[in-house]
Z-matrix of the N, CA and C atoms (Angstrom, degrees):
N
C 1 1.443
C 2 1.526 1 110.81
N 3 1.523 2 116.43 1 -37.21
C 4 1.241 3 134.43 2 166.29
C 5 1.842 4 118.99 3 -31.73
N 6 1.403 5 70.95 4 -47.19
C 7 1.946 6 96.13 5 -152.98
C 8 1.849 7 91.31 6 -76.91
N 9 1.308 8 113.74 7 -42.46
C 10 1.459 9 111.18 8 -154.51
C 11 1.818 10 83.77 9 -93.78
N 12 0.958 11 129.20 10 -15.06
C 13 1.889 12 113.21 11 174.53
C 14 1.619 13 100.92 12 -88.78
N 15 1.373 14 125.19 13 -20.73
C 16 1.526 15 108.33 14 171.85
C 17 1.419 16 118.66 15 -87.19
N 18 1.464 17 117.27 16 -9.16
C 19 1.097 18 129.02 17 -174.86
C 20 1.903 19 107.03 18 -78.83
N 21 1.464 20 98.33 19 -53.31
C 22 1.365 21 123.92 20 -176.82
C 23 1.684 22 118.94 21 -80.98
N 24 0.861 23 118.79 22 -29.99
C 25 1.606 24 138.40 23 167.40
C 26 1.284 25 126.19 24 -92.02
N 27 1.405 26 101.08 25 -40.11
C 28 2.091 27 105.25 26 -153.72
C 29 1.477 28 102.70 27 79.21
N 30 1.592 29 102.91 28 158.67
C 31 0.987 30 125.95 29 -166.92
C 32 1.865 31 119.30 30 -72.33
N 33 0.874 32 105.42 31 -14.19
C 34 1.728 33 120.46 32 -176.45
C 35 1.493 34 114.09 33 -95.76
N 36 1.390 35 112.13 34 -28.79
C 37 0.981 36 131.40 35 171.93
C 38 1.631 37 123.20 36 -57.53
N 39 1.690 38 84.74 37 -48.77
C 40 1.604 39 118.36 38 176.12
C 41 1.841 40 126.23 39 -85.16
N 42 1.590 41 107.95 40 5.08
C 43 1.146 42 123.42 41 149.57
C 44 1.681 43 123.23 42 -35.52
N 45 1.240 44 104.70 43 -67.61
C 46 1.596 45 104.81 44 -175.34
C 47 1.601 46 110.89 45 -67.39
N 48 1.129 47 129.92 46 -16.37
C 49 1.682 48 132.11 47 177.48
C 50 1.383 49 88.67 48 -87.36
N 51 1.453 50 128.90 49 -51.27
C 52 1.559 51 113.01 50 173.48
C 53 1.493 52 118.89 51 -47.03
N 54 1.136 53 139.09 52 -65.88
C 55 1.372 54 160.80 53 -171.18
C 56 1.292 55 93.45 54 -53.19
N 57 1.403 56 117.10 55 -70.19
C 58 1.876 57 117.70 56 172.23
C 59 1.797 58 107.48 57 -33.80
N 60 1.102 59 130.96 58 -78.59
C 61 0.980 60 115.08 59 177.44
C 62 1.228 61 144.85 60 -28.78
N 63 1.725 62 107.58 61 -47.37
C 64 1.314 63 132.15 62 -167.54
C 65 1.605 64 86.37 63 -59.97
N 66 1.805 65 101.80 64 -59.36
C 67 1.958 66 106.71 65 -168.23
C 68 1.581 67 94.11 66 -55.66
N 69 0.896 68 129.71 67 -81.35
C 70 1.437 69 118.98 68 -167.57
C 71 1.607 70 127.36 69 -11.96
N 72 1.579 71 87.27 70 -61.84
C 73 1.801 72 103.38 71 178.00
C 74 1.855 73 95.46 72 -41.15
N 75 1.269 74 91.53 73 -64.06
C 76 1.792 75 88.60 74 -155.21
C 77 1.193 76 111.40 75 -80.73
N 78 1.278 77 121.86 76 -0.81
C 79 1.953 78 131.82 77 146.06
C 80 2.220 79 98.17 78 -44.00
N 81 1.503 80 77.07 79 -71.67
C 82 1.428 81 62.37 80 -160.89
C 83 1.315 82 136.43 81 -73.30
N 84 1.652 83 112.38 82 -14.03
C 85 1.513 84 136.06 83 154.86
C 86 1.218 85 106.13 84 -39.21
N 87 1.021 86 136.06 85 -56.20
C 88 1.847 87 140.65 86 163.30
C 89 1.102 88 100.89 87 -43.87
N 90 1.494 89 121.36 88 -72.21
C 91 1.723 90 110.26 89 -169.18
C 92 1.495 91 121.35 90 -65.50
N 93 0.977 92 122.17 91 -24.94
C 94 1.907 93 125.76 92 151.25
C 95 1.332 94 119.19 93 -43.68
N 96 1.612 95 102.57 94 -42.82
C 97 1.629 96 109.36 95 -159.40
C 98 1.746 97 98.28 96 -105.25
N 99 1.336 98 113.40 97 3.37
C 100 1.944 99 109.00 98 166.19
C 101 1.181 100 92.97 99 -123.76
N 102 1.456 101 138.69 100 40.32
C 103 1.403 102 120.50 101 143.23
C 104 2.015 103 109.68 102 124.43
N 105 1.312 104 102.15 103 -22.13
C 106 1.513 105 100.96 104 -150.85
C 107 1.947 106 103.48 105 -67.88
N 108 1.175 107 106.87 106 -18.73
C 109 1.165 108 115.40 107 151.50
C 110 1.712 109 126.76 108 -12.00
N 111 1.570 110 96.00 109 -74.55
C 112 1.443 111 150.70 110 156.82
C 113 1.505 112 113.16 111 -25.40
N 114 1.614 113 103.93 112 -64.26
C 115 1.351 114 119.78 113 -149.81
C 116 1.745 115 85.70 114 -90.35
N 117 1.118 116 124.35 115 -15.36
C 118 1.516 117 119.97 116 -157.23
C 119 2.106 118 92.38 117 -93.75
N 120 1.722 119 95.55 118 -32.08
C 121 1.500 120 88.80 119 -167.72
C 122 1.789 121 111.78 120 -79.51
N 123 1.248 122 97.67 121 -20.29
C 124 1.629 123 118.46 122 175.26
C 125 1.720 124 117.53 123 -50.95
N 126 1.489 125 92.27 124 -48.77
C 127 1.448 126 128.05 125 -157.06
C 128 1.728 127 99.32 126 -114.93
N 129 1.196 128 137.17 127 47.19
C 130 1.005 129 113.10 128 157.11
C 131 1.693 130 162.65 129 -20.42
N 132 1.144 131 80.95 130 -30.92
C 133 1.743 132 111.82 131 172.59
C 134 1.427 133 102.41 132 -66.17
N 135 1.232 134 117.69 133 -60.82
C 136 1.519 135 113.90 134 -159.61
C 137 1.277 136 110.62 135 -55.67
N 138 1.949 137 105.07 136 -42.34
C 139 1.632 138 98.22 137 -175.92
C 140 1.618 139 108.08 138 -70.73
N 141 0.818 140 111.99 139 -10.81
C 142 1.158 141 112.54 140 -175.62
C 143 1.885 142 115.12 141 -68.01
N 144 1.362 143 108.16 142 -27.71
C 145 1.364 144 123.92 143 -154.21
C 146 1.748 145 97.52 144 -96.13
N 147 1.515 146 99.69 145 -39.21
C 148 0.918 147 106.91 146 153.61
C 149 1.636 148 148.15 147 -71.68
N 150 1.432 149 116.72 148 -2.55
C 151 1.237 150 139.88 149 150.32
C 152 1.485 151 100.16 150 -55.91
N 153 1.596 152 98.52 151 -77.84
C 154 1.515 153 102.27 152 -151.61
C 155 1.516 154 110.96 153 -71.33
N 156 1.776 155 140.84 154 1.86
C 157 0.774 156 159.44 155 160.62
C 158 1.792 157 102.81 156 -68.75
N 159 1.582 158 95.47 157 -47.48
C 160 1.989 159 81.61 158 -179.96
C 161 1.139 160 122.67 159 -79.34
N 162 1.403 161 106.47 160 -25.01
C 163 1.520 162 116.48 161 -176.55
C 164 1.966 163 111.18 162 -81.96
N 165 1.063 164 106.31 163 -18.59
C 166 1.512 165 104.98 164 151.28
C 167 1.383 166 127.81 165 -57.88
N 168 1.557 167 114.06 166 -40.39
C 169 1.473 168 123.24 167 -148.85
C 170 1.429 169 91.45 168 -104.90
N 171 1.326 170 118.35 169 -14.53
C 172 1.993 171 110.02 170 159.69
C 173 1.161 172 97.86 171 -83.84
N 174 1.278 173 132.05 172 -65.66
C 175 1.659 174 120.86 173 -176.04
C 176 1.500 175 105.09 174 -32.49
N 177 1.227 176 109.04 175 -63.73
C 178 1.714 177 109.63 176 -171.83
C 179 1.945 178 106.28 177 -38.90
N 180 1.355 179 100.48 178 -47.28
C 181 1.752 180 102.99 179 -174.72
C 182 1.417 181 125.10 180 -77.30
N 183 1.648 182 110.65 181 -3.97
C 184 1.167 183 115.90 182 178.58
C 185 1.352 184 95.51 183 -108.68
N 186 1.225 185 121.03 184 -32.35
C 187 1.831 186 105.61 185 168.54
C 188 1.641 187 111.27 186 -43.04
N 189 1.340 188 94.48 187 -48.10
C 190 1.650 189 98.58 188 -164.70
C 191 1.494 190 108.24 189 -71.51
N 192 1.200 191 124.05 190 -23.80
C 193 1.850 192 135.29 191 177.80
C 194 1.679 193 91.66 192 -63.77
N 195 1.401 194 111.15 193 -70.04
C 196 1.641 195 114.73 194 -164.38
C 197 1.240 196 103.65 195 -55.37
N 198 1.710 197 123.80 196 -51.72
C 199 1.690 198 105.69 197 -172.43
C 200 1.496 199 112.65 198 -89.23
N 201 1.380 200 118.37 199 36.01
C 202 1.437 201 104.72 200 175.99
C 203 1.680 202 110.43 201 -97.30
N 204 1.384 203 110.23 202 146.81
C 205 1.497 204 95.65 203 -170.98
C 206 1.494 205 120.30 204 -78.54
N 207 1.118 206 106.97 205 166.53
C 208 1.403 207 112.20 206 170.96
C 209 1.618 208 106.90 207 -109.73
N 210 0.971 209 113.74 208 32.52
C 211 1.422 210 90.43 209 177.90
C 212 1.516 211 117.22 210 -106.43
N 213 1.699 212 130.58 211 134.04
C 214 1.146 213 111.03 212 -165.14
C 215 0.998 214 136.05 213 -61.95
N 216 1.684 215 122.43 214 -3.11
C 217 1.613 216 124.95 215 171.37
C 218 1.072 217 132.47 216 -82.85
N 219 1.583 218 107.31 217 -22.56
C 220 1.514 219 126.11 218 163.34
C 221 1.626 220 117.24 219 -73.43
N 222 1.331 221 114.25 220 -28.70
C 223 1.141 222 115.07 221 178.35
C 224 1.419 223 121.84 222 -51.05
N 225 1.616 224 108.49 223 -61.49
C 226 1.536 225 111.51 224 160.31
C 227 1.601 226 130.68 225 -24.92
N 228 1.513 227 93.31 226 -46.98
C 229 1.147 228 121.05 227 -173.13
C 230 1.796 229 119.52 228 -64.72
N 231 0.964 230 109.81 229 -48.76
C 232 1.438 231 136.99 230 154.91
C 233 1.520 232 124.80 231 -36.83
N 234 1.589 233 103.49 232 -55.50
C 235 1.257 234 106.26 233 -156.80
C 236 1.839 235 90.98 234 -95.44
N 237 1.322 236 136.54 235 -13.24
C 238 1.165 237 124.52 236 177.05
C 239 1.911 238 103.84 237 -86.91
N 240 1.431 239 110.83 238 -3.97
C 241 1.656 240 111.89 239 163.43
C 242 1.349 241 127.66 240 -81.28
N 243 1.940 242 103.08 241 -10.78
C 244 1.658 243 94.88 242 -161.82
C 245 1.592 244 109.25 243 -120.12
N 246 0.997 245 127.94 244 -172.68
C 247 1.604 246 118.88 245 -160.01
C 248 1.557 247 89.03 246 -164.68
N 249 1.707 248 91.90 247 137.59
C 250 2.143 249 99.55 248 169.25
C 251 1.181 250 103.34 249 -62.31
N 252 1.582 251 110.19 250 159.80
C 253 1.001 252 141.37 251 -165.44
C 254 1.408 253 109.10 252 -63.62
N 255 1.279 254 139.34 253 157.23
C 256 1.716 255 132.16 254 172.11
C 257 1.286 256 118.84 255 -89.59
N 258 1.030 257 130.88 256 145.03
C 259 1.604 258 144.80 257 167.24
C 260 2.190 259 81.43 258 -20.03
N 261 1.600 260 93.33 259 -84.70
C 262 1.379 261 105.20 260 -146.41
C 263 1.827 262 100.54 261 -59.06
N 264 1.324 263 114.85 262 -17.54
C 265 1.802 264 116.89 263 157.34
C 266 1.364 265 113.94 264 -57.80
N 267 0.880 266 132.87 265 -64.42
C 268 1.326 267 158.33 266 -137.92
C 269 1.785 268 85.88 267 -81.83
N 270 1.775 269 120.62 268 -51.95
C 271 1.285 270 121.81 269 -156.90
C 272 1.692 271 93.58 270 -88.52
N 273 1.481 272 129.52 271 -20.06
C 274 1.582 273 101.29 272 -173.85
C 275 1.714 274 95.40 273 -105.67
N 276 1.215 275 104.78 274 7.97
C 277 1.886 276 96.48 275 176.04
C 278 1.566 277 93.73 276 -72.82
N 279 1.414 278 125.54 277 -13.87
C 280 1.685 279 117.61 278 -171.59
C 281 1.695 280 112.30 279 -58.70
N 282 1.514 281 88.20 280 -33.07
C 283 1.551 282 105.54 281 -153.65
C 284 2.029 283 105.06 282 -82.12
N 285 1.541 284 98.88 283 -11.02
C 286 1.646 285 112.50 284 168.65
C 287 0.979 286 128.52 285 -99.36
N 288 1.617 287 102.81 286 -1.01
C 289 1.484 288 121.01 287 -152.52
C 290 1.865 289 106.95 288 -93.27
N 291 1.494 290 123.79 289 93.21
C 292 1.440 291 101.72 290 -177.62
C 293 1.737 292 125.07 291 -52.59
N 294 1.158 293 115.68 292 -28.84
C 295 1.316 294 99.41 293 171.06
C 296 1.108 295 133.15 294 -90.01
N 297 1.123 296 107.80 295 9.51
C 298 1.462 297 112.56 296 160.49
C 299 1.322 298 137.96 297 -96.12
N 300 1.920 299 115.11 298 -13.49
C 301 1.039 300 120.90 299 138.40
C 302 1.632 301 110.47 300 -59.60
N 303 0.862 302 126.86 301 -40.02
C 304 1.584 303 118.42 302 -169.18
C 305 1.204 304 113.63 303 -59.40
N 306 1.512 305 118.40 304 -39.29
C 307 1.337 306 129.93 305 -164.47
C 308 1.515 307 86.96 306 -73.65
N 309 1.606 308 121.34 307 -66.66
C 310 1.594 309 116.56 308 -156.75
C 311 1.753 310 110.36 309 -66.17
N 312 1.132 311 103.50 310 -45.62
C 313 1.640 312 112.39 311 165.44
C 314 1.710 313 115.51 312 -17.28
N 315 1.682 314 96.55 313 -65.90
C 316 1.539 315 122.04 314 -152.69
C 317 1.936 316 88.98 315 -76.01
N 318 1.102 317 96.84 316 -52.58
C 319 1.621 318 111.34 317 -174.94
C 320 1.158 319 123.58 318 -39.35
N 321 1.447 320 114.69 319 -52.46
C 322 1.230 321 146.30 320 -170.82
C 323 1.703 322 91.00 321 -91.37
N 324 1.073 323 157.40 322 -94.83
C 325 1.075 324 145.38 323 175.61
C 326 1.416 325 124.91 324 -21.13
N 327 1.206 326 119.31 325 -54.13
C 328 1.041 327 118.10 326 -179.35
C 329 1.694 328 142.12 327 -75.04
N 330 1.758 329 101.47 328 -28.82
C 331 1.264 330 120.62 329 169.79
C 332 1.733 331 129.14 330 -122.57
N 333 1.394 332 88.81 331 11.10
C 334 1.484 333 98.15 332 164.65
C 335 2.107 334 124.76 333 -78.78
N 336 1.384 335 109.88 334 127.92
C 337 0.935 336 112.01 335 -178.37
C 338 1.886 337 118.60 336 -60.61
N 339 1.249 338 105.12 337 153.28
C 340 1.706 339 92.46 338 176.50
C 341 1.814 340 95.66 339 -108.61
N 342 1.961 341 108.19 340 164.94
C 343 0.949 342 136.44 341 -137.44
C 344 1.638 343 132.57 342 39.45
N 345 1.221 344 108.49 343 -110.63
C 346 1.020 345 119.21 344 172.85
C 347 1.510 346 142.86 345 -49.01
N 348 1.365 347 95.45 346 -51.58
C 349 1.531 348 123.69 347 156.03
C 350 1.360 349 121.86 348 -43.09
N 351 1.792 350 103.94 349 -33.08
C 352 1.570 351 112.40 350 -173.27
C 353 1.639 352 123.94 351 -13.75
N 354 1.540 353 100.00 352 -83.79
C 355 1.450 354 133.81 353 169.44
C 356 1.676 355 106.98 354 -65.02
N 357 0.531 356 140.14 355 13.53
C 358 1.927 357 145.83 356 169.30
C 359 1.488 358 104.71 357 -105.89
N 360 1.731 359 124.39 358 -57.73
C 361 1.233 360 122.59 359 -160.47
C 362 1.623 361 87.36 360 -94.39
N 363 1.282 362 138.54 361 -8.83
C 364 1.381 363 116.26 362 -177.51
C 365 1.672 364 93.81 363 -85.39
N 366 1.252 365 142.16 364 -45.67
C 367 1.215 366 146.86 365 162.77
C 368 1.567 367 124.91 366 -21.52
N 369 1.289 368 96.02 367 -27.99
C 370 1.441 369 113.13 368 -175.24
C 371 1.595 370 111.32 369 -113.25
N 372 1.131 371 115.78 370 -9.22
C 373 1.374 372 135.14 371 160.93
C 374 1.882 373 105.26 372 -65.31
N 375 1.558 374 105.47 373 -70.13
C 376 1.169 375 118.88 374 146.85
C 377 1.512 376 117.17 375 -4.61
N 378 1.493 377 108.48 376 -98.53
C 379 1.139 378 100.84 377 -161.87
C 380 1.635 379 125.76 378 -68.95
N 381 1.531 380 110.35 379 -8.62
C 382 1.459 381 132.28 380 -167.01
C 383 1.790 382 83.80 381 -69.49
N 384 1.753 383 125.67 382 -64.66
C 385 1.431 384 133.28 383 178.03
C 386 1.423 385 103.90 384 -33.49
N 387 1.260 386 127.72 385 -70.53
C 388 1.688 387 137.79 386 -163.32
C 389 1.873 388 91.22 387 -71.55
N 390 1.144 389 144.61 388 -43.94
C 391 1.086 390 116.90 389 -176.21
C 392 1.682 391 124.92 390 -81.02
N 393 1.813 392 108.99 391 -9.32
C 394 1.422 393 113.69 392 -178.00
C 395 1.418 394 96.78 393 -97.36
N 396 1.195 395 108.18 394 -41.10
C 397 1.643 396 122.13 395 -171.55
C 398 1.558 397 101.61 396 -39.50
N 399 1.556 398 112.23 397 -53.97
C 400 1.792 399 128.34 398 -154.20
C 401 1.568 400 87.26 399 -82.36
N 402 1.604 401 138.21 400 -37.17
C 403 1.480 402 114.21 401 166.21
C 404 1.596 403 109.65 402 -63.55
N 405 1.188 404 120.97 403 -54.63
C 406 1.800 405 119.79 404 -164.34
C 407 1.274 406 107.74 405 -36.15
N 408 1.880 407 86.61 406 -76.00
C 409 1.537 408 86.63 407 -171.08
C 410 1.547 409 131.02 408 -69.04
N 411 0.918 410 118.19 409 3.59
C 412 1.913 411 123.73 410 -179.68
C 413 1.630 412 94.03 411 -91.56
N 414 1.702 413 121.65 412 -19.62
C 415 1.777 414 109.46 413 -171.70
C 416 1.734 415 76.67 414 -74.43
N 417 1.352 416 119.47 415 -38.93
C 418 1.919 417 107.87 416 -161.95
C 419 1.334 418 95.78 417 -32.95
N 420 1.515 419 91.04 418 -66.83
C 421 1.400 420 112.63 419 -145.14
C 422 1.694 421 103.00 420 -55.58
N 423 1.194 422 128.59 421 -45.35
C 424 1.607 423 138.68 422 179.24
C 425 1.385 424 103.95 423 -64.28
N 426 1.355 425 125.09 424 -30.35
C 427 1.275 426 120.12 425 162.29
C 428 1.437 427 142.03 426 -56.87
N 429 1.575 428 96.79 427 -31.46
C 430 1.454 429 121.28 428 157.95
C 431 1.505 430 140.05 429 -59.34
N 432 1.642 431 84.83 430 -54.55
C 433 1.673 432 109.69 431 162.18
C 434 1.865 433 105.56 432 -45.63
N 435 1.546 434 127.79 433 -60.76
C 436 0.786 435 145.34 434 163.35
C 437 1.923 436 134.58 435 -30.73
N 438 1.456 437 89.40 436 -28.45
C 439 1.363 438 90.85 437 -169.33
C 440 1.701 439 84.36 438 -110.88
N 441 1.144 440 112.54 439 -25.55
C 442 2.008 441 105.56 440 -176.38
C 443 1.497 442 79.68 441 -57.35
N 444 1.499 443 131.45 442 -58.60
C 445 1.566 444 113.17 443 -133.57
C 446 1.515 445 108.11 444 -72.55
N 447 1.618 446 104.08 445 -25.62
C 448 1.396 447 103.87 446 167.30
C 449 1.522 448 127.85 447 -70.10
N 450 1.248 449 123.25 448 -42.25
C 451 1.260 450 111.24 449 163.51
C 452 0.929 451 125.57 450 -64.10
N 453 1.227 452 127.03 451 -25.49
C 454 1.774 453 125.74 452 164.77
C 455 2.043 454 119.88 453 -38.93
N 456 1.673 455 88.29 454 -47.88
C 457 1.906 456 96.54 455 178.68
C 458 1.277 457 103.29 456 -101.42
């Protein structure tokens, strides 16, 4: 998604889908690390609702991938209709996003300190995500920028 808003936008453009993400990640890094973990295994249903809520909202995006046209006159046409993604888009797609439960899940499980430490080393989990996260995803996004300019010549 990265790749096709730096491609289609530029990279500045593609700031707020960056930033969305970053918030997202550490939306839900919080909710791993106060329990929701917890509340999901308690409550089965919800994750559940939340499955079938994400797995709609890829269907929904692959509907829209398969029926989009290819034809080059529409294309023009298209791309002066559509707009990057929003901070606050960008931040609740985290929460549909399977790998991003996986990532915070695994993260948070795996390298969080016990007692005290709890909330200290998840914090630092935190910021370790938002500081690798803001290189990764900006190479997407520059990668994009990169490949528009080449197909352009």
């Amino acid at each position: 998604m990265l790749l096709a808003s730096g491609a289609q936008f530029g990279y500045q453009k593609t700031l707020p889908h960056v930033f969305g993400i970053l918030l997202g990640i550490a939306s839900l890094l919080a909710s791993v690390l106060l329990g929701l973990g917890a509340v999901l295994e308690r409550y089965p249903d919800i994750y559940n609702v939340l499955k079938v809520l994400g797995s709609l909202y890829l269907f929904w995006l692959a509907w829209k991938i398969t029926t989009a046209s290819t034809d080059p006159g529409s294309i023009n046409n298209a791309q002066t209709n559509t707009k990057p993604m929003t901070i606050l888009g960008a931040a609740c797609f985290q929460f549909v996003n399977p790998k991003a439960w996986a990532m915070c899940v695994g993260s948070i499980s795996t390298f969080t300190l016990a007692g005290e430490q709890y909330l200290e080393s998840g914090l630092w989990i935190m910021l370790c995500f938002a500081l690798n996260g803001f290189i990764a995803i900006s190479l997407w996004a520059y990668l994009g920028v990169g490949i528009a300019q080449r197909l352009t010549t």
